[in-house]
N, C-alpha and C positions, 0 to 999 in steps of 0.2 A: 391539531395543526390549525393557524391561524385562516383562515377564510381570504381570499385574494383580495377583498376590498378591506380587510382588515391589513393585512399585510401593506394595502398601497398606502396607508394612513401615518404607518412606523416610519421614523428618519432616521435611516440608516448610518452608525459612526462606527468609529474602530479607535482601538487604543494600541500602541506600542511602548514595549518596554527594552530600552537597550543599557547594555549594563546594569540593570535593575532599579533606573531611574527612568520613568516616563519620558516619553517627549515632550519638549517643549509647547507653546503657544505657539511659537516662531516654526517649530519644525513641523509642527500639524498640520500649520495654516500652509505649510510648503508640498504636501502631498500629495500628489496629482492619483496616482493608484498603486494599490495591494492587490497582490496575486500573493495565493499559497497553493501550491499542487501537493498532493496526495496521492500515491500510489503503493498499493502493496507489494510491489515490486522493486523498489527501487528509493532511492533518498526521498524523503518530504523537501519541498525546496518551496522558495521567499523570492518576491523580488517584490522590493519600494520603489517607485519613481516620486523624483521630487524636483520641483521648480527650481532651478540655482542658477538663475540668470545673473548675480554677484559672484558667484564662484564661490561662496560661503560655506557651503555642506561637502564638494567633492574636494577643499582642503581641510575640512575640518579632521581631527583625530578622532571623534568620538566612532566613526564609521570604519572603523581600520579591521581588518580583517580577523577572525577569533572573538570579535565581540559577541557577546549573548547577546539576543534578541527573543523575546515574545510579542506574539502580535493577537490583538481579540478582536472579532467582531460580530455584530449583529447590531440590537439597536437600541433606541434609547431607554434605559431603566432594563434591557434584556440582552446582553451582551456579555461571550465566554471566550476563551482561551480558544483557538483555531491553529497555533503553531508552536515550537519551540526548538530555538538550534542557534543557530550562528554563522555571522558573515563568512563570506568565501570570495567574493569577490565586491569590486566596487569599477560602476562602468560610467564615465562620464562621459554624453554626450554634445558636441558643440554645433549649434544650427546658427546657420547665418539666417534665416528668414523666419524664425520661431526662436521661442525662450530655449535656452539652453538647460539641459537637467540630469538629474544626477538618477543614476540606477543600483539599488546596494541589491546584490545579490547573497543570498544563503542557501544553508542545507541542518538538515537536525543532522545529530551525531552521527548517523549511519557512514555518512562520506568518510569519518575517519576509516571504514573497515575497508576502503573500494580503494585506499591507495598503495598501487604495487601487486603482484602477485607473487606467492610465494615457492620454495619447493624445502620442505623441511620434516624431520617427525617428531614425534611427540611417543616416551617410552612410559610404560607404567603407570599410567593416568586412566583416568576416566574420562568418557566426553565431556560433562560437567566440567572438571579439571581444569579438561584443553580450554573450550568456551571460559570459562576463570581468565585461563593465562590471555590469552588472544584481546581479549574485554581490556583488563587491566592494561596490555603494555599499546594500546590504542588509547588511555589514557580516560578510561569509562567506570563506573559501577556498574555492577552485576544481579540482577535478579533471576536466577535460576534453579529449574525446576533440580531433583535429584536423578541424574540419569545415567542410562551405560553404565556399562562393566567394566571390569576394569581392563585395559591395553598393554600387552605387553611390546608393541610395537605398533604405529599406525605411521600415515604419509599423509603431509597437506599439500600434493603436488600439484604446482604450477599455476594456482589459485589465488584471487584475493582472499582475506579474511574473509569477506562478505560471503563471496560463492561457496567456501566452504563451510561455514556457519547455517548456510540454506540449506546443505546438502545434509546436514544434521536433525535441520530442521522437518526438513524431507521425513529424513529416517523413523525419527520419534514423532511426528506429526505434533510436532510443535510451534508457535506462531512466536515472531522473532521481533521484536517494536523496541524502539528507544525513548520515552520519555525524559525529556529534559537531555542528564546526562548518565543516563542509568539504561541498560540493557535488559530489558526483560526476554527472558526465555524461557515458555511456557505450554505447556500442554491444552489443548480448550477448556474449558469452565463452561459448567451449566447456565452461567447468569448469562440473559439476555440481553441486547442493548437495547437502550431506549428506543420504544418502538418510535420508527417514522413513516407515515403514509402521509403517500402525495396522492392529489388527485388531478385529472386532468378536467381542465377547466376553473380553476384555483389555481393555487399555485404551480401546477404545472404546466409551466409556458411552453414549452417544446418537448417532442419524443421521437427518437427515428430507432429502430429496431427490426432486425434482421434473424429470421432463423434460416440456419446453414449447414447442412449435413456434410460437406464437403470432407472435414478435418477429421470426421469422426470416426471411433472406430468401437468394435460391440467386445473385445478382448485384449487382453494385455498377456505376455507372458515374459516374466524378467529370467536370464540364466546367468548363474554365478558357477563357482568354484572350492568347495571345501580343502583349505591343503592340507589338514591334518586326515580329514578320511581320505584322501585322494578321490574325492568324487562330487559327480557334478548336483549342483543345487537349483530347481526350478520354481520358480512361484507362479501364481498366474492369479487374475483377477477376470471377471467380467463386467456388465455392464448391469448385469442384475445385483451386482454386492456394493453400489454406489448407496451410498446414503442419502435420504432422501430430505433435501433440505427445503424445499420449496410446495409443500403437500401437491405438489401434482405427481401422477401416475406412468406417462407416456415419455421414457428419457430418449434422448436425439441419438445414442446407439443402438438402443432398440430400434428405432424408426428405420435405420440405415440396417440391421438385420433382415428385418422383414420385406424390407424392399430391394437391396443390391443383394442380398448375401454373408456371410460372415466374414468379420475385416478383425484381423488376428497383427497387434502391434509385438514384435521380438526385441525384445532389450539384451544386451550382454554387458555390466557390470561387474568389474574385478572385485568393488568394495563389499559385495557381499557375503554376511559371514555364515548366516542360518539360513533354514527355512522361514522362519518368524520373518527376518526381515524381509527375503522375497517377498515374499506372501502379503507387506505390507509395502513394499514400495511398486510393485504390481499393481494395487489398491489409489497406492496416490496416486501414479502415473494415466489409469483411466478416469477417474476421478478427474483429476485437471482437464483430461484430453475432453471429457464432454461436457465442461464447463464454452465449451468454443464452437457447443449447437446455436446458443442464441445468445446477442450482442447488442448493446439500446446504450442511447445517450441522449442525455436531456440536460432541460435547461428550469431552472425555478427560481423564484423569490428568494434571495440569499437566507440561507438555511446552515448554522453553525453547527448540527446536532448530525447532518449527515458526513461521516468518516469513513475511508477507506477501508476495509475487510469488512464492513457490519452490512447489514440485510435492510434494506426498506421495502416497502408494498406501496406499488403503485396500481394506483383504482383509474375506474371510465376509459380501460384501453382496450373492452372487449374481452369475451370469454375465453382465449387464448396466451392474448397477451397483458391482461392484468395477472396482479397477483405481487408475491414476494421476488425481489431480485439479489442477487449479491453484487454490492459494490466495489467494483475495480479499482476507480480512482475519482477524485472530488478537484475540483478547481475553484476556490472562493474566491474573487473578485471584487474589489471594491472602487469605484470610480467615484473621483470629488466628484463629475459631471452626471453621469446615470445611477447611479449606484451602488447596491447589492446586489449581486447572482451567485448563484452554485451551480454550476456546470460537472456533468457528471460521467462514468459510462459503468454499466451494469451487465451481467452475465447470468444466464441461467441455463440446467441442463435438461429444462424438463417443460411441456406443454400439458 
């Protein structure tokens, strides 16, 4: 990672591609700021502000809503791909006492799964299948793993696609992204991302972080319903079978064991079919739930390489709270007037 005084040397640009043809000279020089948000929770979303004091851009066609968009930045001779999706909206704003300017809003594909919720089933298929069909008639490609048995009856009730595709994802502990216009659905893979460490005093401009036993609990137990044996189905996990992603030892349900007592979370799920799945959605269920011991957001030297779901290590924040974190969500920033920044927030379950 580049040294802070190296970092203040770089000037910061950014490229945009809509329709698959760059922006103009005319519509560069019109760009006031790029925002891209990131979350693994939810759509990646875009918003360009641009100068249109003529009214030139918020009547122009080229900005009409469905239009692709890519957007890169970082800096010069060192600059990558940071978005890709498509318009959703387009916001014009009029100021009597300032320039007037245009706001194009987006979303990557995911927004197609979030519109509407359904109540329908799906007979004789496989999860894979369903995910197919659901992909397709939302108007996508498909990258998916080979999964589930096959169904002789299932329900996507009263759900978007989206919630029910997570709920899948849930299941098989699969991680659900959309590139471009393609659907990947995926099991984890060994390969590492590119590692990123920040440090504080470098590029690490800002850090506020919080550990919080409040949320937390040191056991999970999920109960379903078998209807072919007529009997009930239990799974349960603790907080000792979290895996250990951050090589520290101390997880924030242990901490809340040792010191209130044991905190026992009861789930009751109709969707479950085995004990396999209990057993694994009891797993995810703690898992997330002590992902929400400890919580930090910072701020750094605009940094393309950090992405939502991937892990950085942050150093010089003390034997506690340095170390690896997993990343929640990213904000890149880019101001004609200040800037690059990456704005961030991180999670960890463990000290």
């Amino acid at each position: 990672m580049a040294q802070d005084s190296e970092m203040k040397s770089l000037t910061p640009c950014f490229i945009v591609y809509l329709e698959g043809s760059r922006f103009t000279a005319e519509q560069e020089y019109a760009v006031k700021q790029i925002i891209v948000d990131e979350r693994v929770d939810r759509p990646s979303l875009f918003s360009i502000t641009m100068s249109d004091t003529l009214r030139q851009w918020t009547d122009s066609s080229d900005f009409s809503e469905g239009a692709e968009v890519k957007i890169m930045l970082g800096y010069k001779d060192d600059i990558e791909e940071v978005f890709s999706g498509e318009v959703v909206a387009i916001n014009p704003q009029f100021r009597m006492k300032s320039d007037d300017i245009l706001v194009i809003k987006g979303s990557n594909a995911i927004h197609r799964l979030l519109r509407g919720k359904k109540t329908r089933s799906f007979s004789e298929m496989t999860d894979a299948d369903i995910i197919k069909e659901i992909v397709s008639e939302c108007g996508l490609k498909d990258d998916i793993d080979d999964i589930g048995v096959n169904h002789l009856f299932t329900m996507q009730h009263n759900q978007t696609n989206y919630d029910y595709l997570m709920s899948m994802a849930r299941k098989y502990n699969c991680n659900m992204h959309v590139k471009d216009k393609t659907l990947m659905f995926k099991q984890p893979s060994d390969e590492s991302n590119e590692e990123v460490i920040i440090e504080w005093g470098k590029t690490l401009l800002e850090f506020n972080v919080q550990a919080d036993t409040s949320d937390l609990v040191s056991e999970v137990e999920v109960k379903g319903w078998d209807n072919e044996k007529g009997e009930a189905i239990t799974g349960s996990a603790t907080v000792d079978d979290i895996q250990k992603l951050f090589d520290r030892d101390v997880f924030g349900g242990s901490i809340v064991k040792e010191n209130f007592g044991d905190s026992k979370m009861i789930i009751l799920d109709n969707s479950i079919l085995d004990q396999e799945s209990a057993d694994a959605l009891a797993l995810d269920i703690i898992s997330k739930n002590s992902m929400n011991y400890i919580h930090g957001s910072g701020k750094v030297q605009g940094n393309y390489k950090i992405h939502a779901g991937m892990m950085i290590e942050l150093k010089e924040l003390g034997g506690r709270f340095s170390g690896k974190y997993y990343v929640e969500s990213v904000k890149h920033i880019f101001d004609a007037t200040a800037g690059y920044t990456t704005h961030f927030t991180v999670l960890k379950n463990a000290t």
